[in-house]
C-alpha positions in Angstrom: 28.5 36.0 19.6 26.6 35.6 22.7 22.8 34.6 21.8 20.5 36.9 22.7 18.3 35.9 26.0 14.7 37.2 27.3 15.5 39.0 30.1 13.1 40.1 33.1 12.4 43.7 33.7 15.3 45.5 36.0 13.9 47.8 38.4 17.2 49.3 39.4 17.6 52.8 38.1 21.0 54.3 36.3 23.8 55.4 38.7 24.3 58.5 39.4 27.6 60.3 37.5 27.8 60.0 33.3 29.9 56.8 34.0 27.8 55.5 36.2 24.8 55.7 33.8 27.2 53.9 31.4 28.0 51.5 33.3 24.3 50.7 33.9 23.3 50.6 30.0 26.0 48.1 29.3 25.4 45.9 32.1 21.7 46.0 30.8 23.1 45.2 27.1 25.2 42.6 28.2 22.7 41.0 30.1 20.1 40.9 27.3 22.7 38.8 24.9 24.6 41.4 23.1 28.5 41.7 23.3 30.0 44.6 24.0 33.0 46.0 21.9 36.4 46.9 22.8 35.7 50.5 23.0 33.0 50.0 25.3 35.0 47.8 27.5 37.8 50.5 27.7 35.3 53.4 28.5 34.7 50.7 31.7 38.0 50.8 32.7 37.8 54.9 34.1 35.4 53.4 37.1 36.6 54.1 40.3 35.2 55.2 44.2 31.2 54.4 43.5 31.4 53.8 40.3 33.5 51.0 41.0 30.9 49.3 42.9 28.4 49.6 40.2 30.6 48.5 38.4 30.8 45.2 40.3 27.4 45.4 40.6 26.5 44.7 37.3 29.2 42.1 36.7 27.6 40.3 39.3 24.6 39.9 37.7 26.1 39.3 34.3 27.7 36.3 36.0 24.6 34.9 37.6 22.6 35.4 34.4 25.4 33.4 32.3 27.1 30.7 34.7 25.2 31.1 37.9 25.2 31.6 41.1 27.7 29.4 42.6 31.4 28.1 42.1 33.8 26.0 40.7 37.2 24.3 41.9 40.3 23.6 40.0 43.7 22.1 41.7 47.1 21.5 40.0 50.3 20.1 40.8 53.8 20.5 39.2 54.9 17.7 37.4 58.2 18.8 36.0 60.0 21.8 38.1 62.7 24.0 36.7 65.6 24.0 34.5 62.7 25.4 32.3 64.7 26.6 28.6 62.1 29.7 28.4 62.7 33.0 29.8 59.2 34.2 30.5 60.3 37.1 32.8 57.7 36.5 35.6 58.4 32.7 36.1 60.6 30.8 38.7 60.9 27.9 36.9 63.3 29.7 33.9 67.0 28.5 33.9 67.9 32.0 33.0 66.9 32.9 36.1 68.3 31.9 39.8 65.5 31.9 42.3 64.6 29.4 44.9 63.8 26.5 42.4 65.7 23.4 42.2 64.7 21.1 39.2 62.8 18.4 40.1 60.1 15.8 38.6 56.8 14.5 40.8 56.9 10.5 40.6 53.7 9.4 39.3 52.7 8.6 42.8 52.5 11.4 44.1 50.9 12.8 41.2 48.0 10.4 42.0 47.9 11.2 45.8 48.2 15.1 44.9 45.0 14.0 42.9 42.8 12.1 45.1 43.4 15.6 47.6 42.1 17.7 45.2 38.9 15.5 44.5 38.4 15.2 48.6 39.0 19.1 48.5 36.0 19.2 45.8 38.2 20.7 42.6 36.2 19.9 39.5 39.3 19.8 37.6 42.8 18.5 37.9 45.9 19.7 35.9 49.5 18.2 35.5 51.9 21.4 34.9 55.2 20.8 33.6 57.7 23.1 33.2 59.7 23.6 29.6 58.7 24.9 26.0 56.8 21.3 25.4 56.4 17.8 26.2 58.8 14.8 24.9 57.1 11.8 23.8 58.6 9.9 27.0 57.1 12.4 29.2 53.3 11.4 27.6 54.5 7.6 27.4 55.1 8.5 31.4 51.4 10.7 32.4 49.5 8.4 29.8 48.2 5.1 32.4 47.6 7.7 34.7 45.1 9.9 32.5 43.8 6.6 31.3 43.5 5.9 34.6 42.0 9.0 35.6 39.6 9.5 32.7 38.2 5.9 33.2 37.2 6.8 36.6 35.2 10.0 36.2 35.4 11.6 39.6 37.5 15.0 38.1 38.3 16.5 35.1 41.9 15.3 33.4 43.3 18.6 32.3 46.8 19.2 31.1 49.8 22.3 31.0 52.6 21.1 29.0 53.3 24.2 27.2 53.7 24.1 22.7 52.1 21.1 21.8 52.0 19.9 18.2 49.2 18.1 16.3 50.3 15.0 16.8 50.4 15.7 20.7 47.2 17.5 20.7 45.9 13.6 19.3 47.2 11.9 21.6 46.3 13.9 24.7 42.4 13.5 23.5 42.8 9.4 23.1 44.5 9.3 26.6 41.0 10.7 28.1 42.8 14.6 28.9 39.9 17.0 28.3 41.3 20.5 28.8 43.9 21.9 28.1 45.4 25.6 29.8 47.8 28.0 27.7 48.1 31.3 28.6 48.3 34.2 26.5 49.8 36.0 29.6 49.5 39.4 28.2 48.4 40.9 25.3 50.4 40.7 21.7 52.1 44.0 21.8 53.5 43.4 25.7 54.6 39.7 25.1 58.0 40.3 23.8 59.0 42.5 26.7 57.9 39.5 28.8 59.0 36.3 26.4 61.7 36.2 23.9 62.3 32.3 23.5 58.9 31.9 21.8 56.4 34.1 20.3 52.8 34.9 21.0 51.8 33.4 17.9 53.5 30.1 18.8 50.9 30.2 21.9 47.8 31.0 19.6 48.6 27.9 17.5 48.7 25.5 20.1 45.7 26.9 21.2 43.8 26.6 18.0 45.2 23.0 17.4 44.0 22.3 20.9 40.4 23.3 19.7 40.4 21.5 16.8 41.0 18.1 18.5 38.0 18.9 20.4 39.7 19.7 24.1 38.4 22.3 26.0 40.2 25.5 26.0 42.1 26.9 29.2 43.3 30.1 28.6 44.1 33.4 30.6 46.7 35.8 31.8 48.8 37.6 34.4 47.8 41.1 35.4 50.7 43.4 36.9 53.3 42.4 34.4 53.6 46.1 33.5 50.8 45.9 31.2 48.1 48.8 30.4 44.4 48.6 29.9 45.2 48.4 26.3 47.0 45.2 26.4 44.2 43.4 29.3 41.7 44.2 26.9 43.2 43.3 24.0 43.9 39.8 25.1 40.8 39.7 26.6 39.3 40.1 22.6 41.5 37.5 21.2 40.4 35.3 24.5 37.4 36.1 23.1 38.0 35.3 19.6 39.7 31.7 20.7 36.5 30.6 22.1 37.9 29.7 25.6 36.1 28.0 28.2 37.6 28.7 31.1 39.7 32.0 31.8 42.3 32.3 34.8 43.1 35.6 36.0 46.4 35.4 37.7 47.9 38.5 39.8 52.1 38.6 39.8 53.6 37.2 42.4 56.9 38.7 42.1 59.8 36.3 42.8 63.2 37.3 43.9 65.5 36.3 40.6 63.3 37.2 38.6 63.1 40.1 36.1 59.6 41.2 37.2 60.8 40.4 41.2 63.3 43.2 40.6 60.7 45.8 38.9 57.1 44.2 39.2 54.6 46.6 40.5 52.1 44.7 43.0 48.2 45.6 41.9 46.1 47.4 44.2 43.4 45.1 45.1 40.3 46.8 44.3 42.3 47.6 40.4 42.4 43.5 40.3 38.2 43.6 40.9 38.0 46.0 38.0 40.0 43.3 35.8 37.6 41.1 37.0 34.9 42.9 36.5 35.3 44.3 32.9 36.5 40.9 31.8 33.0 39.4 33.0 31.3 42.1 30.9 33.6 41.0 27.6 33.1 37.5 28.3 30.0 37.3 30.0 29.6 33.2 29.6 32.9 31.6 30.7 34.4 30.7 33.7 36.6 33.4 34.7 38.9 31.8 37.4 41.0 33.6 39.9 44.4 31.7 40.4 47.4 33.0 41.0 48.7 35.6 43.6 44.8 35.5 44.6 45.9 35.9 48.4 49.5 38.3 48.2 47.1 41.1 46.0 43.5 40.7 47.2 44.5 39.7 50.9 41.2 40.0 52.9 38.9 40.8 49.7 39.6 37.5 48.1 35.4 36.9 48.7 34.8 39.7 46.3 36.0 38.8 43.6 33.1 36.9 43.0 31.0 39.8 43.5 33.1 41.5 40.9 32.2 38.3 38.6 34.2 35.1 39.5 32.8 32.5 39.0 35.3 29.6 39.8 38.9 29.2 41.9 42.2 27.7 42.3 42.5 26.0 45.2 45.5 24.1 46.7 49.1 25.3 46.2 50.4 26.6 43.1 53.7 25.4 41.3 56.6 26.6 43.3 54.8 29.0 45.8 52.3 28.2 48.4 48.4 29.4 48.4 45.6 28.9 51.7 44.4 25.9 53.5 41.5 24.3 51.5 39.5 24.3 54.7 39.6 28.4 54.6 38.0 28.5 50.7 35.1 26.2 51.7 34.4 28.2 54.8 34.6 31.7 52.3 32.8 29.8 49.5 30.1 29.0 52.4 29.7 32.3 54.0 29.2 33.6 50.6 26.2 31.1 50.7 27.5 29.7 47.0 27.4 25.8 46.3 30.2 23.7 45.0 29.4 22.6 41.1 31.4 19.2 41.0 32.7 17.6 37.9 29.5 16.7 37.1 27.6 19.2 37.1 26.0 18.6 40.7 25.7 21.2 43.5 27.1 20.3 46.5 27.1 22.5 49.9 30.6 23.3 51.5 31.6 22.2 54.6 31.8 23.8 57.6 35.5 25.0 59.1 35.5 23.4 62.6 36.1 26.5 64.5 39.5 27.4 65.5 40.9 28.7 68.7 41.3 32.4 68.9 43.8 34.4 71.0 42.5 37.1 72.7 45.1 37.7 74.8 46.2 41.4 75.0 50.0 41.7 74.1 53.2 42.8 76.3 54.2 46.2 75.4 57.5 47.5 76.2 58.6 51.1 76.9 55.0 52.0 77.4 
């Protein structure tokens, strides 16, 4: 439960439809410590035109209430790529599947130099994602001088995706220095088996709860446009809620050809991905909700408002087998938005400024004018 705060007097009046007087009381309930329920949440998800603004309004301030006013950074690289045994329907990586993915394994190396980027490019956290239903112990005896390594240097969190991990692993990630751990839920419980079959949903709840116990910090989101319905985004937004995560990524499908959802995957419209946003801000009004994947395919220009509609942290840096923006273009948005950079530890930092780039304003050559 969220503790209840004193909260100073809001001026602003209710909006101006039924929904948009809603909208208002819960944003006024949320921000004076009390959670919302499911049912409440899913009368949030009728919004649109103004009320969709209000909407993003509110979440806005639910956010600076909870986790402030500026942002946080996360970059990740793929350790292990392809030949995955799973047959999540959205992912690349699956053997079942042929895309454009040829199985591969980053050298520790380049691990490292992929590393010391993302600290220069001022991500807070740094994850190693490896493809496959879990880790072998060789793979840990390979990643563990370089999280000791890591750890003992402090400059970024050591977080770690390597899919079902047992007690035992869960151990031994914590005395190697990792700190957080991301697994998704993906989608809610009744959706998942038309998306996974090799596992269950439980099996991802477990490692999840182990994960917690050992003390690591909790990772765990989804991926919106799977063919899901409200019902299932707020349902796993509840047992997100439930888990006690930390940290939250909301990923957008990036359909890829081979795939099952590259065949049938419907692309969200972007201002449907700010409502996710937005109404997963009201549920969980004191984590960091982190936009990752597919940010720039489905919110093209209005990647900047999804911190309006409640971000509060982003992915930067490429993704595991497709590509995402320069670096140099986030600071610049993070900067324009006037937000600060909250490093690893806990300082805020102002972003630099983009050197300006050449513009063509040459008019083109038209043909059979």
């Amino acid at each position: 439960m969220i503790q209840k705060q004193t909260v100073e007097t809001v001026h602003e009046g209710p909006g101006c439809s039924p929904l948009g007087d809603r909208i208002f009381e819960l944003g006024q309930r949320v921000l004076a410590g009390h959670a919302i329920t499911r049912e409440e949440a899913m009368e949030l998800t009728s919004a649109s035109g103004q009320e969709l603004y209000d909407l993003f309004y509110w979440a806005n301030r639910i956010r600076v209430r909870y986790v402030g006013p500026n942002a946080k950074l996360c970059s990740i690289i793929a350790g292990r790529v392809g030949a995955c045994s799973e047959d999540c329907a959205y992912c690349s990586q699956s053997k079942h599947y042929k895309t454009h993915v040829t199985p591969s394994r980053a050298e520790i190396d380049d691990i490292q130099s992929v590393t010391d980027d993302a600290i220069n490019n001022m991500a807070g956290s740094f994850g190693v994602v490896n493809a496959g239903r879990g880790p072998t112990e060789s793979e840990l005896d390979r990643l563990e001088p370089y999280y000791r390594k890591l750890a003992s240097e402090g400059k970024i969190r050591p977080c770690a995706t390597l899919g079902e991990l047992s007690e035992h692993q869960v151990r031994r990630l914590v005395d190697m220095g990792v700190e957080r751990i991301n697994h998704n839920l993906e989608t809610s419980r009744r959706h998942f088996p038309s998306i996974v079959t090799t596992h269950s949903y439980e099996d991802r709840l477990n490692t999840l709860r182990r994960a917690k116990s050992a003390g690591l910090s909790l990772c765990c989101g989804g991926i919106f446009g799977l063919g899901e319905n409200w019902d299932d985004r707020l349902d796993m937004a509840m047992d997100i809620r439930e888990l006690g995560a930390d940290v939250v990524p909301i990923n957008f499908l990036y359909a890829i050809e081979g795939t099952p959802m590259g065949e049938k995957g419907e692309e969200l419209e972007p201002m449907e991905a700010l409502k996710i946003v937005a109404i997963f801000r009201f549920i969980l009004p004191d984590k960091e909700l982190k936009i990752a994947g597919g940010r720039g395919k489905i919110l093209r220009d209005m990647q900047s408002w999804s911190f309006f509609a409640g971000a509060s942290s982003m992915m930067i840096g490429n993704y595991l087998t497709t590509f995402n923006r320069d670096p140099k273009l986030d600071h610049q948005m993070f900067r324009d938005l006037g937000l600060k950079c909250i490093t690893y530890d806990e300082q805020e930092v102002e972003f630099p400024a983009m050197a300006a780039q050449p513009t063509d304003l040459s008019l083109p050559i038209l043909t059979n004018a």
